[in-house]
N, C-alpha and C positions, 0 to 999 in steps of 0.2 A: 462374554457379554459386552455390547457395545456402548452400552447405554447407559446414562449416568443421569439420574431422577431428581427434581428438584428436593433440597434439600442437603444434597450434597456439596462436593466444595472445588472450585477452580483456581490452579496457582495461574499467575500472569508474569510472563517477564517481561521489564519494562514497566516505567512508572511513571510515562507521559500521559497524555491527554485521549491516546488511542486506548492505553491501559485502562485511566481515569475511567470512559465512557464506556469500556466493556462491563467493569467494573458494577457501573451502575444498572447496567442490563440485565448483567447475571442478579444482580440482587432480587431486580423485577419480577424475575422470575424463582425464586426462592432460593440460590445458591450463594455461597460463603467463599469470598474469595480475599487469596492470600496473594499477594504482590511483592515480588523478586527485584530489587534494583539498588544499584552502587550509591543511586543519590537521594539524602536523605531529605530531601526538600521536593522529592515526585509529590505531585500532584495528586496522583491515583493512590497513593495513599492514604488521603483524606477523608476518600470514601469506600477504601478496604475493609475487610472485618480483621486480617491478620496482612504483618509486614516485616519482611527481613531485609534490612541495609546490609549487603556483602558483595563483593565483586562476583564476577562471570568468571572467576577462575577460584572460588571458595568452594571447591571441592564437598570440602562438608556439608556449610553451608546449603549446598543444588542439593546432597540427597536427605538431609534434613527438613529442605523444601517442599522438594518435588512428593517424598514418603509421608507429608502432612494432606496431600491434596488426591482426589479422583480422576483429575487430567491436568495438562500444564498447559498452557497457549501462548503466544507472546504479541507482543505489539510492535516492534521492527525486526526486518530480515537478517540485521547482522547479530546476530547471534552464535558467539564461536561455538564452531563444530563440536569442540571436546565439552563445551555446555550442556549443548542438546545431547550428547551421548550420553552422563550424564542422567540427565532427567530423563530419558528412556529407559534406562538400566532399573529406574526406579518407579516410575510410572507412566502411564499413556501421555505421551506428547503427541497430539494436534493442532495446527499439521505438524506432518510427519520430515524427521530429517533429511527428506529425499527434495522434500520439494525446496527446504534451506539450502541443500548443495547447488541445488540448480538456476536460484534466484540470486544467490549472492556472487556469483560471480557471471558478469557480462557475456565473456564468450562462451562458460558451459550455456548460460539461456539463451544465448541465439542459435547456439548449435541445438540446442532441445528443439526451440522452437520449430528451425528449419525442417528436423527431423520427425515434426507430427506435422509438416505440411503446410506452416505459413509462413508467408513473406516478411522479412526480415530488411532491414538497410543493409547494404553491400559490407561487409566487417573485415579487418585483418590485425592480430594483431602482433605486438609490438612487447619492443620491452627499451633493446637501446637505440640509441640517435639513427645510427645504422639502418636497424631494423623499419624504426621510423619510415624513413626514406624512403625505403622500399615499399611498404605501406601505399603509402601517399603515393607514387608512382602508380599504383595497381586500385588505388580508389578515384584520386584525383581530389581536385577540389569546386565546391566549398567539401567540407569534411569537419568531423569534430574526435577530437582523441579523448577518450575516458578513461581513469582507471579503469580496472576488473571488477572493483569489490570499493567494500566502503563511501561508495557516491551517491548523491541524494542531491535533492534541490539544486544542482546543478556546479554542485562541492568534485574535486577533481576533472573536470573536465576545461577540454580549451576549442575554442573552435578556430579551425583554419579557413582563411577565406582569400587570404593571397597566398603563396609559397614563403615569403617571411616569417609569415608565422610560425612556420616551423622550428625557427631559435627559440618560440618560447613554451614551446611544448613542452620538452623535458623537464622545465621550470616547475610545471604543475604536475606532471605525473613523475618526475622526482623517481626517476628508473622503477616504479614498480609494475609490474604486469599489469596492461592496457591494451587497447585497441582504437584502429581507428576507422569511425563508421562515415560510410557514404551520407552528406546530404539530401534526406529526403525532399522533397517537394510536393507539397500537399495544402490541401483546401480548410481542412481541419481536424483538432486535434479531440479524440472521445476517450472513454474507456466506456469497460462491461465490468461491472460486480456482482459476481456469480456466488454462488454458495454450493458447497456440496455438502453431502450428511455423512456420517460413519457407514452410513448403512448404502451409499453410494447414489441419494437420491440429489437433483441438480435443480437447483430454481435463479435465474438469472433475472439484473434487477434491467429495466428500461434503459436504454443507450444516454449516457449524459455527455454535453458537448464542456470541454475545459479550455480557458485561458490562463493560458500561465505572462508573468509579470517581471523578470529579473529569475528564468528558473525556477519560481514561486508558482503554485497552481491559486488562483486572481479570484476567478468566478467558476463556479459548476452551474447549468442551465438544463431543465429538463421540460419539453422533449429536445431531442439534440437536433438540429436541421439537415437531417436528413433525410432520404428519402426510406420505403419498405423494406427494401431489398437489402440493402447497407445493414437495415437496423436487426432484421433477420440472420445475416450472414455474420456480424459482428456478436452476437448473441451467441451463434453456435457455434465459432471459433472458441469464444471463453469457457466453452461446455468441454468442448473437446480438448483444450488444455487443462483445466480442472482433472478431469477423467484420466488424461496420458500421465499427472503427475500421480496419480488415487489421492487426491486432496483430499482433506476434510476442515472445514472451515469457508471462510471470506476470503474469495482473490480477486483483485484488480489487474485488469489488461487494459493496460493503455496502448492507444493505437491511431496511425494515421489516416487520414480519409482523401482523397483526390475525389471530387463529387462529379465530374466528366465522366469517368472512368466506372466510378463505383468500387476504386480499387481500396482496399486495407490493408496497411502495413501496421505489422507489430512493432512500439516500441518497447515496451519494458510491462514487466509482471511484477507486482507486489503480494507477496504470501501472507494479506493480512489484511485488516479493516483500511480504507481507505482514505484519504484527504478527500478523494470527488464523491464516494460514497456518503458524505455526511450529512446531503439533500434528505436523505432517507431521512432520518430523526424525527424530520417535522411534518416531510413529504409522499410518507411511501406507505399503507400498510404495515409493514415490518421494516423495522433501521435495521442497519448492516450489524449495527452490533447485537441484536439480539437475534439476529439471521445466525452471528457467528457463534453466540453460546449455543444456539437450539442445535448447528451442525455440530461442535464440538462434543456435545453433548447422548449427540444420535437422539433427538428429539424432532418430531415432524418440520420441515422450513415452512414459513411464515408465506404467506402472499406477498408479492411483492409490487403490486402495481402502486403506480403514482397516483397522487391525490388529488392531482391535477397539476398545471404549470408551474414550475419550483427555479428559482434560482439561490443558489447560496454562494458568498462569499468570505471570504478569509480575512481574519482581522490580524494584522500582524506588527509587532511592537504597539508607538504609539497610540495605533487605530482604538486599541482598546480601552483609551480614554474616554472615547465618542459615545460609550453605550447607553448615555439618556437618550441619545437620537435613536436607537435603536426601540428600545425600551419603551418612547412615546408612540414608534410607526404601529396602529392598530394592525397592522398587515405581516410585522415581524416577530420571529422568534428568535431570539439573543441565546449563544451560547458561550459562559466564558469558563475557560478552563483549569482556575485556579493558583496558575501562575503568579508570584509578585513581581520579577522584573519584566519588561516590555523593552525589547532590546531588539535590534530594526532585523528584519528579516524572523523576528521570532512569531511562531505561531499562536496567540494567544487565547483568539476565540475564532466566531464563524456568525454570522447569521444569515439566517431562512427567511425568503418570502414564498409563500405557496400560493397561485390562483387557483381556488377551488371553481371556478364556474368556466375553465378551458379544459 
């Protein structure tokens, strides 16, 4: 049986703001959930019904967990492997451990990617100085070197844009297993937030265009300015990696667009509710996060059309001082996430304006 009826109960690992908002979805809908995280000052536990403070390596702890709840979900991709084992050993985890191996590290998902068929940045990679070099030779530059694993907001990575910079690569990826990808060249930057169900059914949200700010994603904009074709073919890419993974849950494909061309290039997959996703909340029919309990759940997916024209923005550190300005605009919805320190690059809140009459 795939299906898990409200009333029942979701563990979450992870007790950020991704966790917080699932949290409050699943509740929406009648589910009890229990939240997994090392720090005792998560946010998502505020608005949990149950909560255990232990590490991702408390053994006990995960099957004491995971044996309290009807499915496990999580709120970021780094989740060690021996975690997730783990909590399957014990109960349903969605998504599933396959699509963790293939998300958390760089070159397995560009190799996944290539291998269902989409365009990828030119990648090679690396480990020492040496290797480097040889890298860079066979990519050229501009170029940017990533770790494998553990990068985010644009944490491990360096970009090269003369050959000097090459002394200070090592610096930042600090010998561990990296790669170093081709400079893309492109018009703009989108993703697709797809859902899929237990039961294998796939409803994809409206194409959003993003701007990122220091590696920080700035604004989300919907509709995205592109043309049919783009927003069509961008759509059924994220279908069809959803499907090559057998997701079940919210994934985000972020992806580049050349608008001459019409060309998309993939960048990166996130196995989880999304930062550009969170237009939905105010904007869409069904938000991602309740997109992501109904598929976790093998509960019908939700409609997902826009409400009309939506832009959301990132409130990050001090910004979230400002929320009487938000708060007065009749046009906005303010989301703050619980957080008490505002520390520069932290994500604090978000807010939504929706035009309903475009």
């Amino acid at each position: 049986m795939t299906r898990i009826n409200p009333g029942g109960s979701i563990g979450i690992l992870g007790g950020g703001q991704l966790g917080r908002m699932q949290a409050l979805a699943a509740a929406q809908l009648g589910y009890r959930v229990h939240v997994f995280c090392p720090d005792k000052a998560s946010p998502a536990f505020d608005v949990a019904f149950a909560s255990t403070v232990a590490t991702y390596e408390d053994e006990e702890a995960l099957v004491n967990f995971a044996r309290s709840v009807d499915v496990v979900t999580y709120e970021f991709e780094n989740v060690p492997a021996r975690t997730a084992q783990i909590v399957a050993e014990n109960t349903l985890l969605r998504p599933g451990a396959y699509a963790l191996e293939v998300t958390q590290d760089r070159l397995v998902e560009k190799t996944f990617l290539n291998d269902a068929g989409m365009k990828t940045a030119p990648f090679q990679m690396f480990e020492t100085e040496e290797e480097l070099k040889d890298a860079y030779k066979k990519i050229g530059r501009p170029a940017v070197a990533k770790t494998r694993q553990f990068g985010y907001d644009g944490k491990g990575q360096k970009m090269i844009k003369v050959a000097k910079d090459i002394e200070n690569v090592m610096g930042v990826t600090k010998g561990a297993p990296s790669i170093l990808e081709g400079f893309v060249q492109f018009d703009r930057e989108i993703s697709v937030v797809v859902a899929r169900s237990a039961s294998g059914d796939v409803a994809a949200y409206p194409v959003s265009e993003n701007i990122h700010t220091n590696h920080i994603l700035d604004t989300t904009t919907i509709p995205a300015k592109i043309n049919q074709v783009v927003e069509a073919k961008a759509k059924v890419m994220a279908t069809k990696i959803a499907n090559a993974l057998e997701y079940v849950g919210v994934l985000a494909v972020e992806m580049f667009v050349t608008d001459a061309t019409n060309e998309i290039i993939v960048n990166e997959m996130a196995p989880r509710v999304h930062n550009s996703g969170h237009w939905t909340m105010d904007g869409a029919m069904t938000s991602q996060f309740e997109q992501h309990i109904r598929a976790i759940c093998d509960l019908p997916l939700g409609p997902t059309d826009a409400l009309g024209a939506v832009r959301m923005k990132n409130l990050l550190g001090n910004d979230i001082l400002d929320y009487e300005q938000y708060l007065k605009d009749p046009n906005a919805t303010f989301h703050h996430y619980g957080k008490n320190e505002p520390r520069v690059g932290r994500k604090m809140g978000h807010v939504t304006w929706v035009d309903k009459s475009e």
